[in-house]
PyMOL CGO cylinders between C-alpha atoms (Angstrom):
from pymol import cmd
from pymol.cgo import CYLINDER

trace = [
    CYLINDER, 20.12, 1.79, 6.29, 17.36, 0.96, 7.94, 0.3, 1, 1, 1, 1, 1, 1,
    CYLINDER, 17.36, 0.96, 7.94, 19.66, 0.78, 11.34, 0.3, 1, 1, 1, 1, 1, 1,
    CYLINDER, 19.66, 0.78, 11.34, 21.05, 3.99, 11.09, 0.3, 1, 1, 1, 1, 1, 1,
    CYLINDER, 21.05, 3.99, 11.09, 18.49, 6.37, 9.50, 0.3, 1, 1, 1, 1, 1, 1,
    CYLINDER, 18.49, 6.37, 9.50, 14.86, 4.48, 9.83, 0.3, 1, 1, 1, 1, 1, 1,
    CYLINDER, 14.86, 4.48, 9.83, 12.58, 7.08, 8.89, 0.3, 1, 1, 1, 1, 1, 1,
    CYLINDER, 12.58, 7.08, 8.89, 14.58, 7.93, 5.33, 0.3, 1, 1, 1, 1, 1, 1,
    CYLINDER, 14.58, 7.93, 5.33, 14.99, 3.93, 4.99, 0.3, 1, 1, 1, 1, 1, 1,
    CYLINDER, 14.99, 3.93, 4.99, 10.69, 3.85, 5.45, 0.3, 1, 1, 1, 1, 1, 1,
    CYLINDER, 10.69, 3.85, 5.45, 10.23, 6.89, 2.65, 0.3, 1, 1, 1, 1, 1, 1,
    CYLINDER, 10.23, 6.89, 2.65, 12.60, 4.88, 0.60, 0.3, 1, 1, 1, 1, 1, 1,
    CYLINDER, 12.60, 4.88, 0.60, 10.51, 2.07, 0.65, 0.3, 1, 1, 1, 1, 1, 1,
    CYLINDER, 10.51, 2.07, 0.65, 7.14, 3.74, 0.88, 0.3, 1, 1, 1, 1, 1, 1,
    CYLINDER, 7.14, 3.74, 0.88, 8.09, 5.67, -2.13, 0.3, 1, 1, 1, 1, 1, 1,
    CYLINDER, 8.09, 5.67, -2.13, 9.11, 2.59, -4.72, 0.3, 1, 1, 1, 1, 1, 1,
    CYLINDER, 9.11, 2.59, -4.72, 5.50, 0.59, -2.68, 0.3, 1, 1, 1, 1, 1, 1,
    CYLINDER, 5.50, 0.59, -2.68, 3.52, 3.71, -4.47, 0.3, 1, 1, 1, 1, 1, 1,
    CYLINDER, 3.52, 3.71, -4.47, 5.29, 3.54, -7.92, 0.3, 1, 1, 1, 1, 1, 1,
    CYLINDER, 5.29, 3.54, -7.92, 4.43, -0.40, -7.84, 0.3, 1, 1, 1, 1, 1, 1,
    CYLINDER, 4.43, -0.40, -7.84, 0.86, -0.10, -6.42, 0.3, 1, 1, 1, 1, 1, 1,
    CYLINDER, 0.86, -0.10, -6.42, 0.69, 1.90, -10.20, 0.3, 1, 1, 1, 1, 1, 1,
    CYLINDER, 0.69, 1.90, -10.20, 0.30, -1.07, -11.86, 0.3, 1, 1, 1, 1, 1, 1,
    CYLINDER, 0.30, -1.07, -11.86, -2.86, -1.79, -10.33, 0.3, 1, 1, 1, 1, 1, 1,
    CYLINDER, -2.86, -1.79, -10.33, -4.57, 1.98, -10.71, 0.3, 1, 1, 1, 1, 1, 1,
    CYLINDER, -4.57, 1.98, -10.71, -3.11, 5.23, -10.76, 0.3, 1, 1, 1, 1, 1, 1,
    CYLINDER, -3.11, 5.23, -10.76, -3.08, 6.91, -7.74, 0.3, 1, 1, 1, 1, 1, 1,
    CYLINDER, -3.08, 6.91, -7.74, -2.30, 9.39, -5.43, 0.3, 1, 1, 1, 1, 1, 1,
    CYLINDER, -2.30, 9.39, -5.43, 0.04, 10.29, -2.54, 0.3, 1, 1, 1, 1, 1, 1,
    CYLINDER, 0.04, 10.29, -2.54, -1.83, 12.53, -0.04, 0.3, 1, 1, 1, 1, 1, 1,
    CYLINDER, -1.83, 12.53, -0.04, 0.74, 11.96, 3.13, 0.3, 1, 1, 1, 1, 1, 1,
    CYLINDER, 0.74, 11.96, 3.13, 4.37, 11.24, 3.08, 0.3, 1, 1, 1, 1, 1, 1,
    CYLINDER, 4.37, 11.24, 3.08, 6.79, 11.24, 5.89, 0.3, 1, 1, 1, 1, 1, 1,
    CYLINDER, 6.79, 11.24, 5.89, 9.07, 9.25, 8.11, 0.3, 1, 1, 1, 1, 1, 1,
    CYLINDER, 9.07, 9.25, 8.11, 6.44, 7.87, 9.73, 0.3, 1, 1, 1, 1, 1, 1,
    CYLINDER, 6.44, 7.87, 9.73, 3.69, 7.16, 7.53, 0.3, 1, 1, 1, 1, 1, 1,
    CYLINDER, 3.69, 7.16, 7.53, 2.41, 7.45, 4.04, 0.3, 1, 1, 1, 1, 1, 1,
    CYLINDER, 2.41, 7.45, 4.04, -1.15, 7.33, 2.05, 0.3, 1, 1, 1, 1, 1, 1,
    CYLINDER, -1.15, 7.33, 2.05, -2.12, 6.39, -0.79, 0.3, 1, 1, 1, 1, 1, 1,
    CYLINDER, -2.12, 6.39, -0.79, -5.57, 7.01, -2.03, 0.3, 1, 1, 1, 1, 1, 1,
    CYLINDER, -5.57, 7.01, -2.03, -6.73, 4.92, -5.36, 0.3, 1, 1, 1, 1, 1, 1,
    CYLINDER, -6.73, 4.92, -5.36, -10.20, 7.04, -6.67, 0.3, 1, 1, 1, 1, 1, 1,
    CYLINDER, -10.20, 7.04, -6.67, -10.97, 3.90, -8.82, 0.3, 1, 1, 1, 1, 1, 1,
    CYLINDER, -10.97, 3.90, -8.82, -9.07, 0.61, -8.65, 0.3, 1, 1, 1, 1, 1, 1,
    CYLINDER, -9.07, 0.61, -8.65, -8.89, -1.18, -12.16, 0.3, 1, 1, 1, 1, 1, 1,
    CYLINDER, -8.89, -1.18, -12.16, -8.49, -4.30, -10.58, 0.3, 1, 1, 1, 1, 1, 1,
    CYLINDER, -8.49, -4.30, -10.58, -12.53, -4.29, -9.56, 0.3, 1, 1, 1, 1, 1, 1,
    CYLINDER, -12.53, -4.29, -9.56, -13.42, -3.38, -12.80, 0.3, 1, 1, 1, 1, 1, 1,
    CYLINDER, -13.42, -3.38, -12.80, -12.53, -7.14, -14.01, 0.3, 1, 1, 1, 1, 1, 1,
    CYLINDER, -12.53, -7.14, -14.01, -15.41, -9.95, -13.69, 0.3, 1, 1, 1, 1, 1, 1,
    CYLINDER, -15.41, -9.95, -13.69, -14.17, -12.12, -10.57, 0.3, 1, 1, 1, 1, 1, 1,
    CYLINDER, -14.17, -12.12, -10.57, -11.50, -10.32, -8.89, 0.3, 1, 1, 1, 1, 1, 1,
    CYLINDER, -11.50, -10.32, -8.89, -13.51, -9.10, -6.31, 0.3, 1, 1, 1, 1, 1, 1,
    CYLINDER, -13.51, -9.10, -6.31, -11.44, -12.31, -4.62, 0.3, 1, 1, 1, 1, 1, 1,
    CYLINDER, -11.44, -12.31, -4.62, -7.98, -10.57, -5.61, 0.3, 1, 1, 1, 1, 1, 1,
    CYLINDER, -7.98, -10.57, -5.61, -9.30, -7.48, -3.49, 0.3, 1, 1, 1, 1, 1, 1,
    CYLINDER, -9.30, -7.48, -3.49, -10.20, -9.32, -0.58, 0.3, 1, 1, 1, 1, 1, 1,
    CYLINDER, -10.20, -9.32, -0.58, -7.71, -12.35, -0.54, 0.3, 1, 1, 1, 1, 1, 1,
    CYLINDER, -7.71, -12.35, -0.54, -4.82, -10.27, -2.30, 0.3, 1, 1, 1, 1, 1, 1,
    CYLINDER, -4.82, -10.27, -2.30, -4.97, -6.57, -0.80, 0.3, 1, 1, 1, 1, 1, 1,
    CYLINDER, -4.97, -6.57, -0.80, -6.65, -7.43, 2.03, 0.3, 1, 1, 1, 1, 1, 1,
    CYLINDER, -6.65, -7.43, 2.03, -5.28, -10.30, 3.67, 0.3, 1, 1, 1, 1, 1, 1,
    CYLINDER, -5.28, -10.30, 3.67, -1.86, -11.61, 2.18, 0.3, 1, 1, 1, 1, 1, 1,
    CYLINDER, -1.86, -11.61, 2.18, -0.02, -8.67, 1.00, 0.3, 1, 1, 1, 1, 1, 1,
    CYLINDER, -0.02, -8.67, 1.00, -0.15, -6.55, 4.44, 0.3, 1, 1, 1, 1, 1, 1,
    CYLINDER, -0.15, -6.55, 4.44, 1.41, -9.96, 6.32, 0.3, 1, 1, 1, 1, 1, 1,
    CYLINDER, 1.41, -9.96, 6.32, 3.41, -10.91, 3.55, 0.3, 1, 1, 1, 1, 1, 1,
    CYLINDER, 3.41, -10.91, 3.55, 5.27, -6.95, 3.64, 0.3, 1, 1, 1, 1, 1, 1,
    CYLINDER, 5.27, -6.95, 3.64, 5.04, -6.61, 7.58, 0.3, 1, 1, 1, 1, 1, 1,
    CYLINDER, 5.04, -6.61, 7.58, 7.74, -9.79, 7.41, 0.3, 1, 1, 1, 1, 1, 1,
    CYLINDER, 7.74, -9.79, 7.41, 9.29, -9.04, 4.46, 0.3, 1, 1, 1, 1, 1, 1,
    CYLINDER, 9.29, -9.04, 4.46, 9.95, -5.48, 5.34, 0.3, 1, 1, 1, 1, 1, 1,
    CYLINDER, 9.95, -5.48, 5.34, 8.80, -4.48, 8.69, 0.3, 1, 1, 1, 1, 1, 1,
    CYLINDER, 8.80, -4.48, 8.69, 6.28, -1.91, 7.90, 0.3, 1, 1, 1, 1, 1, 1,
    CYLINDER, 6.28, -1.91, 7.90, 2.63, -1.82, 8.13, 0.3, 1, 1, 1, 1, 1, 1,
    CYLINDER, 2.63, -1.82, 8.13, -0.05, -2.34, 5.10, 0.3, 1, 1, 1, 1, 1, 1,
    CYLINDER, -0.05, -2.34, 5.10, -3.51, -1.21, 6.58, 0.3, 1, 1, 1, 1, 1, 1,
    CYLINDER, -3.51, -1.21, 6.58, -6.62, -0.59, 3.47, 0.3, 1, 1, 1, 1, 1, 1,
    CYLINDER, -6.62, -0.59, 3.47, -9.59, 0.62, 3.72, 0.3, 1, 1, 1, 1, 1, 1,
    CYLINDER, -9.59, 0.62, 3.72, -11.59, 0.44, 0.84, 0.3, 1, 1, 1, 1, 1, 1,
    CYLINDER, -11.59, 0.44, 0.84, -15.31, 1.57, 0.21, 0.3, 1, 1, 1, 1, 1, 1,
    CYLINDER, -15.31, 1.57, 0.21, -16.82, 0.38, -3.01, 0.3, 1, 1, 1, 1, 1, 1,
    CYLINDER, -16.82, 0.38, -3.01, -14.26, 0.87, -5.80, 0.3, 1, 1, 1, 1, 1, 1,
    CYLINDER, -14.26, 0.87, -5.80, -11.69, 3.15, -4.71, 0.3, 1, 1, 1, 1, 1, 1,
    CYLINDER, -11.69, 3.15, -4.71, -9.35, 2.58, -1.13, 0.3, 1, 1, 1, 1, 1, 1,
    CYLINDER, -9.35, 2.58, -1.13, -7.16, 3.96, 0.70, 0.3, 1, 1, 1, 1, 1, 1,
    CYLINDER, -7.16, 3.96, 0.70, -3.66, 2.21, 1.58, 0.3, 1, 1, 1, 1, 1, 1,
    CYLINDER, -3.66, 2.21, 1.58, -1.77, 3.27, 5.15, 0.3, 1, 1, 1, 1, 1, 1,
    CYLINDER, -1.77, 3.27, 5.15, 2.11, 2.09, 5.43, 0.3, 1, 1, 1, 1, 1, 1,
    CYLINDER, 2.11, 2.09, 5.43, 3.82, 2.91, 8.47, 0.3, 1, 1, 1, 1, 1, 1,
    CYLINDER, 3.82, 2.91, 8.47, 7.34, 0.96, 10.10, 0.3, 1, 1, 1, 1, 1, 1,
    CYLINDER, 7.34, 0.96, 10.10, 6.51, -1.80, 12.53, 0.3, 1, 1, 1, 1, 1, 1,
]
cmd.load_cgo(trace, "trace")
């Protein structure tokens, strides 16, 4: 799919990577196209848990966005300030 129609194959993808970023917070979509989404989490759970700053920095941070640029060819860029972050996908 991804061959023939890359932008629908990315908004595909982007849009099951927001329903399984739920599990972590809820959250919301603010962008959505062929070429890029956002995801904005106000207040992520995650940080609300005694030690998992770690998961934050080691997790989100560093090993998913390398681990889904190989796996699937798109882009996983955070920023996050204090609790809540912001999430950036767009195709390689």
């Amino acid at each position: 799919m991804r061959a023939l129609a890359p932008q629908t194959a990315f908004k595909t993808f982007a849009k099951q990577m927001a329903f399984q970023l739920q599990v972590f917070s809820p959250l919301t979509v603010s962008e959505l196209t062929g070429r890029s989404m956002v995801v904005n989490l106000s207040h992520c759970k995650v940080l609300d848990v005694d030690g998992c700053e770690e998961v934050c920095l080691v997790g989100c941070q560093n090993i998913y966005p390398i681990w889904i640029r190989e796996q699937f060819k798109v882009n996983y860029e955070t920023n996050r300030k204090g609790k809540s972050c912001t999430i950036t996908l767009t195709p390689t």
